[in-house]
Structures are given as C-alpha cells and as structure tokens.
C-alpha positions in Angstrom: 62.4 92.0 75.8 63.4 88.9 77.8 63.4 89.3 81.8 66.0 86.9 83.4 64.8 84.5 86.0 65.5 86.9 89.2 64.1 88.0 92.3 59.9 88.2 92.1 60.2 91.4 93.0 62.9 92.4 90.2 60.2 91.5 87.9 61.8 88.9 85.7 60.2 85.5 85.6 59.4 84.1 82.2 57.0 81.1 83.7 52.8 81.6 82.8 51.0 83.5 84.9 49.4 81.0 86.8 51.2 81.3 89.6 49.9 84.0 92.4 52.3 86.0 94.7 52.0 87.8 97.9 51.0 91.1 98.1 52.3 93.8 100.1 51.4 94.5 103.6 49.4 97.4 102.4 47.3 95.3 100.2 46.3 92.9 102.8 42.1 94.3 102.2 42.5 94.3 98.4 41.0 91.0 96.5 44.1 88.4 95.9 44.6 86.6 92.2 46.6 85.2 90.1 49.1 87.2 88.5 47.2 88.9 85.3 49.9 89.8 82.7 51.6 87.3 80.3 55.2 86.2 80.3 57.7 88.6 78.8 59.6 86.8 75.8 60.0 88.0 72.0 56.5 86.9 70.8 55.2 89.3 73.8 56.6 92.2 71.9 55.8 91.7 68.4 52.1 91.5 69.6 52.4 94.7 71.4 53.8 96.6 68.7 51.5 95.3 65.7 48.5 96.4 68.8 50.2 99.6 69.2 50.0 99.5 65.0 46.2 98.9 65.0 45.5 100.9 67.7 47.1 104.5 65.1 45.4 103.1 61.9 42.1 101.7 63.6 41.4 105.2 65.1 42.3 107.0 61.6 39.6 104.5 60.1 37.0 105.0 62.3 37.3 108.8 62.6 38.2 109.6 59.3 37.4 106.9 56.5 33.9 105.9 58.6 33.3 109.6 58.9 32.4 108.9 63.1 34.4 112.1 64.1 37.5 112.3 66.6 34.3 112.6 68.9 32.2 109.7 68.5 35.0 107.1 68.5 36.6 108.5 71.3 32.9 107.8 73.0 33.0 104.8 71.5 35.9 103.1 72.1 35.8 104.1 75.4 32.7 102.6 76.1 33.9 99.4 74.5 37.0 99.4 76.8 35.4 100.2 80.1 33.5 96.8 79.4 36.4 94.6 79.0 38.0 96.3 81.3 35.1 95.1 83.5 35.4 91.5 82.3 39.7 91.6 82.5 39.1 93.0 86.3 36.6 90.3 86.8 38.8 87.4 86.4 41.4 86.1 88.9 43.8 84.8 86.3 45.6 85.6 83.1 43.2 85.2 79.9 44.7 86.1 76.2 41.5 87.3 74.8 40.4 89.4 77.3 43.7 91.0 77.9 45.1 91.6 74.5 41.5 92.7 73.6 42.2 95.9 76.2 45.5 96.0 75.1 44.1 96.8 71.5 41.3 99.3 72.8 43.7 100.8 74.9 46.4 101.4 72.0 43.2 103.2 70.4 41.9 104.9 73.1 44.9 106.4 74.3 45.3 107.6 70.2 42.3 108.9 70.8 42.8 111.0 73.4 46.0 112.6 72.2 44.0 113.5 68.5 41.2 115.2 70.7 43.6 117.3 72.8 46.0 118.3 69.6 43.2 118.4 66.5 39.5 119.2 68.9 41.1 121.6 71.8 44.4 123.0 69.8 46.7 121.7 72.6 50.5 121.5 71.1 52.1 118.4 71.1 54.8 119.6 73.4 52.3 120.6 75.7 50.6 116.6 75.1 53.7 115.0 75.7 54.5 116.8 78.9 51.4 116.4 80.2 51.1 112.7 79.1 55.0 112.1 80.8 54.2 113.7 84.0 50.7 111.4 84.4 52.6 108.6 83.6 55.5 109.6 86.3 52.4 110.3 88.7 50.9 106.6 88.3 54.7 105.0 89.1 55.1 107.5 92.0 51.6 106.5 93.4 51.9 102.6 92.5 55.2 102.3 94.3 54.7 104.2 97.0 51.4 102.1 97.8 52.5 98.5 96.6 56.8 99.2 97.0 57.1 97.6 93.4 56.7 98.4 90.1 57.2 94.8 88.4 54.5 93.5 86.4 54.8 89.9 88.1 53.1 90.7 91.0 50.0 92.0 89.6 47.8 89.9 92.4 45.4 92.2 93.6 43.1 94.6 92.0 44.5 97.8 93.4 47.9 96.7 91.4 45.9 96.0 88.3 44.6 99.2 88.5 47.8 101.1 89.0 49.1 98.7 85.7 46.3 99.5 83.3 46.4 103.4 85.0 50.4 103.1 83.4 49.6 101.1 79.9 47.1 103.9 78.9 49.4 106.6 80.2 52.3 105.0 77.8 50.0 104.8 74.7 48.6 108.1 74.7 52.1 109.5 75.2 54.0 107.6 72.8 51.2 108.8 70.2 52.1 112.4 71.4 55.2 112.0 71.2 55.2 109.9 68.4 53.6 113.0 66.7 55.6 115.0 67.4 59.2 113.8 66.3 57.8 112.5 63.0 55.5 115.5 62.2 56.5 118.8 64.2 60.3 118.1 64.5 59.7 116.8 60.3 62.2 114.0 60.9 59.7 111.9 58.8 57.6 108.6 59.7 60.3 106.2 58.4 63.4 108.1 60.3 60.9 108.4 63.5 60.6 104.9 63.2 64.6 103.8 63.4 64.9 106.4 65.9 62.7 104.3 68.2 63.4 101.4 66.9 67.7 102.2 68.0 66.3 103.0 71.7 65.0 100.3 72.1 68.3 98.5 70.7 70.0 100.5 73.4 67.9 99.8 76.5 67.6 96.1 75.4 71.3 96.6 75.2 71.8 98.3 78.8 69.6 95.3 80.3 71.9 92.5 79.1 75.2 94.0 79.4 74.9 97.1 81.3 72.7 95.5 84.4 69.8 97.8 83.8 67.1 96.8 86.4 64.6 94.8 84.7 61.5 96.5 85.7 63.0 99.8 84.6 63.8 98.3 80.9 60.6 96.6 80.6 58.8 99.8 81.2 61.1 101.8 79.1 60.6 99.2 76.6 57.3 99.6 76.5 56.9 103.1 76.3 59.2 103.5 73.5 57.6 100.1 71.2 54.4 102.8 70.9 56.0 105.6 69.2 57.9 102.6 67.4 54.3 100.8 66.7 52.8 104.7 65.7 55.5 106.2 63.5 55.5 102.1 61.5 51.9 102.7 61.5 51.8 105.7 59.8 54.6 105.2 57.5 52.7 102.2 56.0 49.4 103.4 55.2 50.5 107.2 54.3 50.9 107.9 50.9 54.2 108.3 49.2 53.6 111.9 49.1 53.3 112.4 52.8 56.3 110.0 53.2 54.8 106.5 53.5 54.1 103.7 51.5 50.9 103.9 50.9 48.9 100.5 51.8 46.4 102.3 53.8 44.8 101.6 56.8 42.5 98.6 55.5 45.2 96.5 54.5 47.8 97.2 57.2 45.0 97.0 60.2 43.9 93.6 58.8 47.1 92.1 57.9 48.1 93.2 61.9 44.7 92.3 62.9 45.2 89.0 61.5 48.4 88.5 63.4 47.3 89.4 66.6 44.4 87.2 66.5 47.0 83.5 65.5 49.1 84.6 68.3 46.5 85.4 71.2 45.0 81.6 69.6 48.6 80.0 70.7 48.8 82.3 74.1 45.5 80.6 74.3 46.7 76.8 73.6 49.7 77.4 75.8 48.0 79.0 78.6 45.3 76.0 78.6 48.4 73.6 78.8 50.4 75.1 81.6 46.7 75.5 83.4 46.7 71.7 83.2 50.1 71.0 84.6 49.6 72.9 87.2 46.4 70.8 88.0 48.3 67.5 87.8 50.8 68.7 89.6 48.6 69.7 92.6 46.7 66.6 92.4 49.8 64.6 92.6 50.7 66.7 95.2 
C-alpha cells in the first residue's frame, strides 16, 4: 500500500532508501545508517505476498516432500537466516538481495515455528495465535517506547532494525497461525480464507485513503493481514481438489513465485543502483 509523502516520522515517504534520518535521543550510542527497508508502492506488496506464498509451500516441501521433518528444517532454516541476518545487519544501506532473501527465510521460518508448536508440541491454534498476537503487541510496545516511532522510514540504527525484524517474524508466524486457523479449524475453506483477507486488506487500504488512517498503523496492519492472505493462496494452490485447492503443488507454485521474486529483486536491484548514483552526482555537484 502506498504511503503519502508526509511527516518522516508518519512513515510515508516513497523516495529509495538512500537517504539516512536522525535517530531518537535515546539512540544517540546505537550505530547510525542509512535507512534499511525499501519504498512502499504496489510492486512492494506483490513481492511480499508471493514471499509470504513461498515461505507456506517451501516449508511443506522441505518437511514433508524432502522427508527433513518439521525438526530438521526448522534447524535449518534457521541457521540459514541467522546468517543473512548477519550480512543484512552488516550493511549500512538498503540491498534487495539481502533483504528480500530474509524476508523469504523469515516467511519460512516463522511457518515453521507455528507447525512445530501446533503438529510437534500439540499447542491449538487459538492458543498460537494468541500467543503469536501478544509477542507481536510486546515488540511495538518495547520499539516505541525506546525509539517513540514505529514507521519503517527511520530504520537508521541497529537497535531499530532489530525491533523491525523482531516485528516481521512476529507477523509471519502469526498470520500462519492464524491463517490456520480460519481456513482449517473454523472450516471456512483455503479459497474463502483467502477473500476474507484479501477484503481487509480492501478495507484498511480503504480507511488509509479516505478515512485518514495513520499510515504507520495501515502499513503494519497491512502487513500482517498480506500473510494469512499469502498462506491461505498458498495452500489453496498446491492442495488437491479434494482438500479444497487446485492442485498445482508445491513445485510448480514455489517456482513459478520463486521466479517472480527473483525479476523483481533484479529491478529493485537496477533501480536502487540508479538512485545510488544520483545521489553521488548530486553530492559531488554539491
């Protein structure tokens, strides 16, 4: 969703991220950086659900179809995104790659850990998608009562990075909980589950542009509601027609979003690369 050109601190600027902010007062010891998230505009969201997409069918694959147990990815994956995490916290600036590469492992990882709690420990999905809200609640409460914003333009120090990829794991492992649990436990179906999102989204996209919803507020409602969106599509593609879905399985529907995700990170890339080099000519002129 959009963000209109506002206040920083309304978090609604739709230039590059190549452009760094103060921090708080508070943050004055943390390391100082470019902003690390990408501008908010349509293509930012079709990305994020087709990742929240890969991120149900990838872990189905690996668990199930590659026979590495609920277990063994989790360990896995986890590994693999605690070192790009590494790399991601590493850099001062926005980089595509890296970023939508942890976005991915994220979507998985947080999967993950909602399968482990509901099909390895026998925790209820109810009892997930409390649990998963009130973490989530907990990491807002903490990152605005230390930084006094939640917008995602001013992520220019590490303790607000961490506090942003603290909420983005938060979001996907609820939305899969919750996800779960209106398409499976609630039997509304994968396809139903799927406009049911999809309309909430309508309606906070809706309550931003017309109703003055603060920006920050429907990004992050957007966000959490695209993965349940993401899921529930996810599952109603590569389920059979028994279970509800169409049937493509998770080869097919994981590649063709794979595929998708990788051309759009390539022109994130190329535009990126081109506003880092007006900004260059600009300082030089300057």
């Amino acid at each position: 969703m959009s963000q209109p050109q506002t206040a920083p601190e309304s978090g609604a600027t739709l230039r590059p991220s190549t452009t760094s902010r103060p921090p708080s007062p508070g943050a004055s010891t943390a390391r100082t950086m470019l902003n690390k998230v990408p501008e908010v505009f349509l293509l930012f969201w079709i990305v994020k659900i087709m990742s929240t997409t890969v991120g149900e069918t990838a872990a189905d694959f690996l668990a199930g179809n590659l026979g590495l147990g609920l277990t063994n990815t989790s360990l896995i994956m986890a590994g693999l995104l605690a070192l790009v995490l590494v790399v991601q916290f590493r850099a001062r600036r926005y980089i595509p790659a890296v970023y939508w590469l942890a976005v991915v492992l994220v979507s998985i990882v947080g999967t993950l850990i909602s399968d482990n709690l509901v099909d390895n420990f026998g925790v209820s999905l109810w009892t997930t998608t409390v649990v998963f809200a009130g973490a989530l609640t907990a990491t807002f409460l903490a990152w605005y009562r230390s930084e006094r914003t939640l917008s995602i333009h001013t992520i220019v120090t590490s303790r607000r990075e961490g506090f942003y990829w603290m909420a983005i794991l938060s979001t996907f492992a609820l939305g899969t909980s919750a996800g779960d649990l209106v398409g499976e436990k609630l039997a509304l179906g994968y396809l139903p589950s799927a406009i049911l999102f999809g309309i909430l989204i309508a309606l906070v996209y809706v309550a931003h542009i017309k109703g003055g919803l603060n920006a920050v507020l429907a990004f992050w409602a957007a966000y959490i509601l695209t993965r349940p969106f993401g899921a529930s599509m996810g599952d109603y593609l590569t389920a059979a027609p028994k279970d509800g879905g169409l049937g493509l399985g998770t080869n097919g529907t994981s590649g063709i979003f794979l595929a998708v995700i990788v051309a759009a990170v390539a022109w994130f890339t190329v535009q990126q690369r081109r506003a880092d080099d007006h900004e260059a000519l600009e300082t030089a002129a300057a």
